[in-house]
C-alpha positions as CSV (number, residue, x, y, z in Angstrom):
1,X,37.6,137.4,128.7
2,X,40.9,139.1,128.4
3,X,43.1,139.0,131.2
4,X,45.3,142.5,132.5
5,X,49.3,142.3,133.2
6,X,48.5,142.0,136.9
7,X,46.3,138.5,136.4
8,X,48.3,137.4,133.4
9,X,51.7,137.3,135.9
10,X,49.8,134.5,138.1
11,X,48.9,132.8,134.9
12,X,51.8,132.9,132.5
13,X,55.0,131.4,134.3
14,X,58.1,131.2,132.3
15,X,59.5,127.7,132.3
16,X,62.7,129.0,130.1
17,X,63.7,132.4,130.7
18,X,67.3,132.6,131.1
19,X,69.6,134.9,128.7
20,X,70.3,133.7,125.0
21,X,73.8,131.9,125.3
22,X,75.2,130.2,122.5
23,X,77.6,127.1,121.9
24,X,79.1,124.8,119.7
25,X,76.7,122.4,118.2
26,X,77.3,119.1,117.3
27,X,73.7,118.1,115.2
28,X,73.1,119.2,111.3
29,X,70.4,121.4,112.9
30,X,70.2,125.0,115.0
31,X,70.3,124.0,118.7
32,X,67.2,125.2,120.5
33,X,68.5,127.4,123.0
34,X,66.6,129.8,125.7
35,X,65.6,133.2,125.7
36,X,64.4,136.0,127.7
37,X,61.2,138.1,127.4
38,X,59.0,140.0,129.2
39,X,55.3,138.1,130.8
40,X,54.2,141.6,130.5
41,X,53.8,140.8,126.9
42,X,51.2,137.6,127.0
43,X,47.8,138.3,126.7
44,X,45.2,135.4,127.3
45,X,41.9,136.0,125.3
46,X,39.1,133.1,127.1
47,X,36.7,133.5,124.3
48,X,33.1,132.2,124.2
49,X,32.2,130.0,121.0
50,X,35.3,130.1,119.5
51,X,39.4,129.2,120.2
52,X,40.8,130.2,122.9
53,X,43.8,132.5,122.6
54,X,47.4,133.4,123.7
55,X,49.3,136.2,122.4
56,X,53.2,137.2,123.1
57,X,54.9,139.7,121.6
58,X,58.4,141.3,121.8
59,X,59.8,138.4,121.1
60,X,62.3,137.5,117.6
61,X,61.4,135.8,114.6
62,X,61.7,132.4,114.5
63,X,60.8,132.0,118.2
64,X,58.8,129.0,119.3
65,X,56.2,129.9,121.9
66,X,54.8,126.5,123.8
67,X,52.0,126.2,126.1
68,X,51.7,123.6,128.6
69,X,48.8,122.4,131.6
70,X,51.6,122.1,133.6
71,X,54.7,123.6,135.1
72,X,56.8,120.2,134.5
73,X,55.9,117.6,132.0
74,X,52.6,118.0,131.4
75,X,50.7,118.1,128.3
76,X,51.5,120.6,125.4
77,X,48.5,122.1,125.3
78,X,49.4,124.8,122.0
79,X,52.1,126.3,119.8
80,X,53.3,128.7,117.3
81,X,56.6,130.2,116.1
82,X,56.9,133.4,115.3
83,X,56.8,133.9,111.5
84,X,59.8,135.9,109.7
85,X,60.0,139.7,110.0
86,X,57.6,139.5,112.8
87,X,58.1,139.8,116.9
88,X,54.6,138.6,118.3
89,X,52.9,135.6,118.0
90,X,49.4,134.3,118.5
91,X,49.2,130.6,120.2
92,X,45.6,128.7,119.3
93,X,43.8,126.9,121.9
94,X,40.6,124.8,121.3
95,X,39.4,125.7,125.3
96,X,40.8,126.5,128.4
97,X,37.4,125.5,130.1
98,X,37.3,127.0,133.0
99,X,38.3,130.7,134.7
100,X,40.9,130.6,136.7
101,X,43.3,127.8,135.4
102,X,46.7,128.1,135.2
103,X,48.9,127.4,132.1
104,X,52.4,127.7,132.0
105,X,54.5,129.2,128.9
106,X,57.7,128.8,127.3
107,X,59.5,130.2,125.1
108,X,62.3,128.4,122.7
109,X,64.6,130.4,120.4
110,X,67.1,128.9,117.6
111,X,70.3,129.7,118.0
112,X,72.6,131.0,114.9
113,X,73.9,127.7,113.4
114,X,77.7,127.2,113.6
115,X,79.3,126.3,110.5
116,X,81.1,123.1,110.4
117,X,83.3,120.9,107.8
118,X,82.5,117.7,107.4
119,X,85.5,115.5,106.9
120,X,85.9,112.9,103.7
121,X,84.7,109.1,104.6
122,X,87.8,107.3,105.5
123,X,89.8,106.0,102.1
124,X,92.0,102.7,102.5
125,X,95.9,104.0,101.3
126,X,96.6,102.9,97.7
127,X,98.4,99.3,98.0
128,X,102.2,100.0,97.5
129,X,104.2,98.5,94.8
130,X,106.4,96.6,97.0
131,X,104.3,94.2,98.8
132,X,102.6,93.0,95.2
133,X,103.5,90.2,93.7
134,X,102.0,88.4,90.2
135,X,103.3,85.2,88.8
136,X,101.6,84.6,85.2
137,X,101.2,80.8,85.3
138,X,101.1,78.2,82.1
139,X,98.3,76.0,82.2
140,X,96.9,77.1,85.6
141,X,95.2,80.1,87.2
142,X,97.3,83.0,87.3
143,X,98.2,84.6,90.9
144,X,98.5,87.9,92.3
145,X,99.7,88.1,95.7
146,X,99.4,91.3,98.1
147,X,100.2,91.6,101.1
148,X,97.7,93.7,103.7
149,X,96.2,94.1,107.2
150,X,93.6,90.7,108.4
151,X,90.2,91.8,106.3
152,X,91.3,93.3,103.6
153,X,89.7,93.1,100.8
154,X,91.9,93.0,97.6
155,X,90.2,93.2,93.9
156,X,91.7,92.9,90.8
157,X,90.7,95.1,87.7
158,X,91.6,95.1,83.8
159,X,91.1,99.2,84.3
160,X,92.4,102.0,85.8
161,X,88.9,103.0,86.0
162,X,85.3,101.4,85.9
163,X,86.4,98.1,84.2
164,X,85.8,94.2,85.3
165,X,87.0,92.7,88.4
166,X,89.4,89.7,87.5
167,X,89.2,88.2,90.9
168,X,89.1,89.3,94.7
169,X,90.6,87.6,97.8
170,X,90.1,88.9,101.2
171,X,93.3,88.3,104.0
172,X,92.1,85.7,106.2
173,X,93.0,86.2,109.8
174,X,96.0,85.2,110.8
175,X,97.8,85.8,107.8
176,X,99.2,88.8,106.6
177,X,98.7,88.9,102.4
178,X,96.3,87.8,100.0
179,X,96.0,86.1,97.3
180,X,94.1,86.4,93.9
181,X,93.7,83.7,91.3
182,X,92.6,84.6,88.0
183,X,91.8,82.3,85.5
184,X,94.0,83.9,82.5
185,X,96.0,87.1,82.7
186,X,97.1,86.6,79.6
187,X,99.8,85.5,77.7
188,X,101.7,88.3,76.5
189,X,102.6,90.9,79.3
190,X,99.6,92.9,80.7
191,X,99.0,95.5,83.2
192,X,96.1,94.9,86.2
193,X,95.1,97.4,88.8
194,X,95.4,96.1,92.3
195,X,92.5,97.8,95.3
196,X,92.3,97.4,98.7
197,X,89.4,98.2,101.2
198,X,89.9,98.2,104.4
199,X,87.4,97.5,107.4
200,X,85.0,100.9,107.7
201,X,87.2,102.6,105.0
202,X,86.5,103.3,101.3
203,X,88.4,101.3,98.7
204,X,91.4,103.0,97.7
205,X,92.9,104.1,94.3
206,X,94.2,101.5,91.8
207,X,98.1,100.6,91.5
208,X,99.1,99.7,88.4
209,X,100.8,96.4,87.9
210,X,102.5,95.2,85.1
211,X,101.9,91.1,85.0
212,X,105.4,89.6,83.0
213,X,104.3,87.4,79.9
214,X,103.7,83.7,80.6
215,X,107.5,81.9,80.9
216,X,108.7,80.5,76.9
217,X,111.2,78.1,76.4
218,X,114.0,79.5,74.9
219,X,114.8,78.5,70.9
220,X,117.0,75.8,70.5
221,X,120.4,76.5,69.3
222,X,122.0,75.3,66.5
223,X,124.8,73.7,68.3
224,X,122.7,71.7,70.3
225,X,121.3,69.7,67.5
226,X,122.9,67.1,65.2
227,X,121.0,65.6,62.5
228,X,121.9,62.5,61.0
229,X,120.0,61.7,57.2
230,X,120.6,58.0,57.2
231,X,120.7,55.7,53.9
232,X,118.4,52.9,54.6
233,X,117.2,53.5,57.7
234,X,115.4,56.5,59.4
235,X,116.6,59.6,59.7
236,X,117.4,61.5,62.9
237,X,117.7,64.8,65.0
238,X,119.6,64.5,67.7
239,X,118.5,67.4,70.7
240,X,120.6,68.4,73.6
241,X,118.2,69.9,76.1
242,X,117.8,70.5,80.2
């Protein structure tokens, strides 16, 4: 049975029929928006044996047309969108059942997206010079101390780049530095690069520190030693140190 304008009117109420409008979207997605359109343009086929049927067309591409049992909530009862570079759409029902029943019809149009720029993940500042500190100890682990906000994480690396971490300390709360012991710089003077990641930031870029060599005792001088070579007895150097 297909139904004329005059019947389709009690049939097909528009749940969404108010003018296209647009705004600022805030989801990686189109916003669904409303649209107008005409009821004039559904036809309801009731077929016999087969699917039952509803049609609408003057309507844009990409336009979702949904069919409910109901006017609110309600079951969804069929739906189709209407494919590109076409304006009508047919919406496949298994069976409407009986004459006479009312179903209710929408129709959902995306809008245009709105382009936005998504701003760079939060980068902890690069540690400055000034508040590092490295002491290159002589028989014991080696220190770097930095000074940064409660939960910053500091790491050590023997690279500018990539490279292996030579320790990490993280500044416990209530303190305001922290500090990172390393095994063995080195002896001679060496250059680390010092991070720092804040809490919900990246980790920043490396500062480059230059580590001093390990402390030497200076060379004796001459003047400060008297040797004596003794006849008969043993021989001596005298040494006049701190």
């Amino acid at each position: 049975m297909i139904l004329r304008k005059k019947e389709q009117l009690a049939i097909a109420t528009v749940l969404l029929s108010s003018v296209l409008t647009f705004g600022p979207i805030s989801s990686v997605f189109a916003a669904p928006v409303t649209t107008s359109w005409d009821t004039d343009n559904v036809t309801i086929t009731n077929n016999v044996g087969k699917a039952d049927t509803v049609k609408v067309t003057g309507l844009t591409a990409g336009s979702t047309v949904n069919v409910y049992d109901k006017a609110t909530g309600g079951k969804l009862i069929g739906t189709a969108k209407v494919p590109t570079g076409q304006t009508e759409v047919t919406v496949t029902i298994a069976n409407f059942d009986v004459a006479g029943r009312k179903v209710y019809i929408s129709v959902v149009a995306e809008s245009t997206a709105s382009e936005f720029t998504v701003e760079a993940e939060a980068k902890t500042d690069k540690a400055d010079a000034a508040d590092v500190a490295s002491v290159n100890n002589v028989g014991k682990a080696d220190t770097l101390t930095v000074k940064a906000a409660v939960g910053t994480i500091i790491k050590v690396y023997d690279s500018e780049t990539a490279g292996k971490i030579l320790g990490t300390a993280t500044v416990a709360a209530g303190k305001t530095e922290a500090i990172v012991s390393i095994a063995q710089i080195g002896a001679a003077e060496t250059k680390v690069y010092v991070s720092a990641t804040e809490a919900g930031k990246l980790e920043s870029d490396r500062l480059e520190v230059t580590v001093a060599a390990e402390a030497k005792t200076a060379k004796v001088a001459a003047s400060d030693v008297v040797a004596a070579n003794n006849v008969g007895k043993a021989d001596t150097l005298t040494v006049t140190a701190a």
